[in-house]
C-alpha positions as CSV (number, residue, x, y, z in Angstrom):
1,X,89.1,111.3,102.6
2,X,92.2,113.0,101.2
3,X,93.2,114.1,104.7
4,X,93.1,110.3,105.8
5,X,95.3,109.4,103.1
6,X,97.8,112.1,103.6
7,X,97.7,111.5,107.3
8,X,98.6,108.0,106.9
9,X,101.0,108.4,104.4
10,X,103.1,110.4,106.5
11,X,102.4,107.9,109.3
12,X,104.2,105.4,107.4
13,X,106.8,107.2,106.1
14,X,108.0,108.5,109.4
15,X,107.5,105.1,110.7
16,X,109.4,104.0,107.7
17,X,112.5,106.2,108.9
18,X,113.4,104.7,112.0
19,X,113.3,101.5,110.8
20,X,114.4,101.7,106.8
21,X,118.4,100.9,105.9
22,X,120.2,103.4,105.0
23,X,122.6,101.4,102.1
24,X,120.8,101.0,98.9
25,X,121.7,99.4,95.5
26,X,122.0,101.7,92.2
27,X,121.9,99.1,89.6
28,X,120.6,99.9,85.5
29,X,123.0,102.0,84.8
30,X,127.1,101.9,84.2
31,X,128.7,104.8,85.6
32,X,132.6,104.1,83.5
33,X,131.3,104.0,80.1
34,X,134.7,103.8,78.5
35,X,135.1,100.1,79.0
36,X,133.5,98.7,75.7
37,X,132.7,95.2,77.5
38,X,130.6,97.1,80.6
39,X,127.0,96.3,81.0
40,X,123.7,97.5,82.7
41,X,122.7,94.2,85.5
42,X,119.4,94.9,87.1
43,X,118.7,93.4,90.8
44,X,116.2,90.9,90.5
45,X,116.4,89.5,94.5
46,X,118.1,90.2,97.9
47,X,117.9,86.9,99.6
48,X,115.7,85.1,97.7
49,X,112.7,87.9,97.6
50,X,112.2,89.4,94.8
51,X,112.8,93.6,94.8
52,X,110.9,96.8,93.5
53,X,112.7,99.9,94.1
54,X,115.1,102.0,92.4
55,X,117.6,102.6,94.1
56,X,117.2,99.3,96.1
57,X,117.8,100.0,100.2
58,X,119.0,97.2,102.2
59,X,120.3,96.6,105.5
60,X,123.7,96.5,106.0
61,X,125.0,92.5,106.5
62,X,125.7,89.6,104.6
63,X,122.8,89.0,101.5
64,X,122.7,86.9,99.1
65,X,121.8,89.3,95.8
66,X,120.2,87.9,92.5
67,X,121.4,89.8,89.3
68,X,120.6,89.5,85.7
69,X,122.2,91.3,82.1
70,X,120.4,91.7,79.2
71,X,120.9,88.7,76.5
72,X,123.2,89.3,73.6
73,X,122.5,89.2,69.9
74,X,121.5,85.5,69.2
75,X,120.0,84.4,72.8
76,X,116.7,85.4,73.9
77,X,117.4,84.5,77.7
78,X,119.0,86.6,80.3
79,X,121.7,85.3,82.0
80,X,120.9,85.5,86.0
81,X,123.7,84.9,88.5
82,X,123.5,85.1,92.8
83,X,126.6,86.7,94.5
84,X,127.1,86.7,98.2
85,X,127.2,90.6,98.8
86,X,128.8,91.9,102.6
87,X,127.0,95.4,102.9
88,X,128.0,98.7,105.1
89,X,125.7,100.8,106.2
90,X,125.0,104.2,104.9
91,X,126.8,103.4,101.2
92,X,124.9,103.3,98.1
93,X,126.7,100.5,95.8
94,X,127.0,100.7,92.2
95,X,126.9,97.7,90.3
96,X,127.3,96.9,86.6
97,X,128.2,93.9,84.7
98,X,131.5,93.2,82.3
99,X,131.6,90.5,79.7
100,X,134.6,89.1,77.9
101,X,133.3,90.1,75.0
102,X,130.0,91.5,73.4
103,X,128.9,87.8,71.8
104,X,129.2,86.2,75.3
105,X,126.3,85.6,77.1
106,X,128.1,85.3,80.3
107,X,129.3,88.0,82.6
108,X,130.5,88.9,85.8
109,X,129.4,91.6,89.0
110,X,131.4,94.6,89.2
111,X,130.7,97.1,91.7
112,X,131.7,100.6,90.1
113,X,132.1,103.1,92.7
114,X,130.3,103.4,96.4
115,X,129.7,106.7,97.8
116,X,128.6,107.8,101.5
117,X,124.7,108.3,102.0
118,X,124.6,111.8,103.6
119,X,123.3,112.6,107.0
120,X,123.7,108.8,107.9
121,X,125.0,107.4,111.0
122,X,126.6,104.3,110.5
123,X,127.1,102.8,114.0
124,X,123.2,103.4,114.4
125,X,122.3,101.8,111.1
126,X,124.4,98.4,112.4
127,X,122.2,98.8,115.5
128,X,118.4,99.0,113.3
129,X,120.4,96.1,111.3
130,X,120.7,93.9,115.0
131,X,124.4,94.4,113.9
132,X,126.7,95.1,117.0
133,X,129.9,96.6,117.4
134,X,131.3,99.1,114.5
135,X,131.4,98.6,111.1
136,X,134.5,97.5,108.9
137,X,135.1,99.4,105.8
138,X,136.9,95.9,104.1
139,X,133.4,94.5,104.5
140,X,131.7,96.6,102.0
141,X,134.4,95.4,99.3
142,X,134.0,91.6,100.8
143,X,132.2,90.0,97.4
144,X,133.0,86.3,96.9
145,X,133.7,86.0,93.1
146,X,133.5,89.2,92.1
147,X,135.9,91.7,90.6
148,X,135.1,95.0,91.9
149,X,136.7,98.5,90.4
């Protein structure tokens, strides 16, 4: 029984690979900790369905991508917010959140750094994606309403 399971684990996770996108989304964690105002966001949704894993893969492409930030002192709420998001292939993102100050609720997407996936070929991840031609590194920093650092 334990051969079956291991068998078709593999089975998927090979299947998994030729398929899976090779850009993912780091979020829970702020990377520049020096900026007093910088929050943890967590991804709650890429395009309207809800996500699970840490870091999150996607496919490269335009997405719609829910986020929320922990409440502040005094609200018991956490404020969620959807950003139009144009994604590269083979780049992990990392997002964090900054407020005006530490009594606001409100906040805004920041993506913090990106960095290359390793051993990733971009022109074929556009192709899984049904992406053609090659891809444009000004898309990745494409947010609407965002101010990315």
């Amino acid at each position: 029984m334990k051969q079956i399971l291991i068998v078709s684990m593999l089975a998927a996770g090979l299947c998994g690979c030729s398929t899976a996108p090779l850009s993912f989304i780091v979020d829970r964690d702020v990377i520049d900790r020096t900026d007093i105002h910088r929050i943890p966001v967590r991804l709650v949704a890429i395009d309207g369905e809800s996500v699970a894993f840490r870091p999150q893969p996607i496919a490269p492409g335009e997405h719609r991508m829910t986020f929320d930030a922990a409440p502040t002192t005094g609200y018991h709420i956490p404020v969620e917010k959807t950003y139009p998001m144009a994604i590269l292939p083979c780049t992990y993102y990392y997002v964090a959140g900054d407020r005006a100050n530490r009594l606001t609720p409100d906040w805004s997407l920041v993506i913090e750094e990106t960095d290359p996936v390793g051993g990733c070929d971009a022109e074929k991840e556009m192709q899984k994606a049904g992406l053609h031609g090659k891809p444009n590194a000004d898309a990745g920093s494409r947010i609407v309403s965002v101010a990315s650092q």
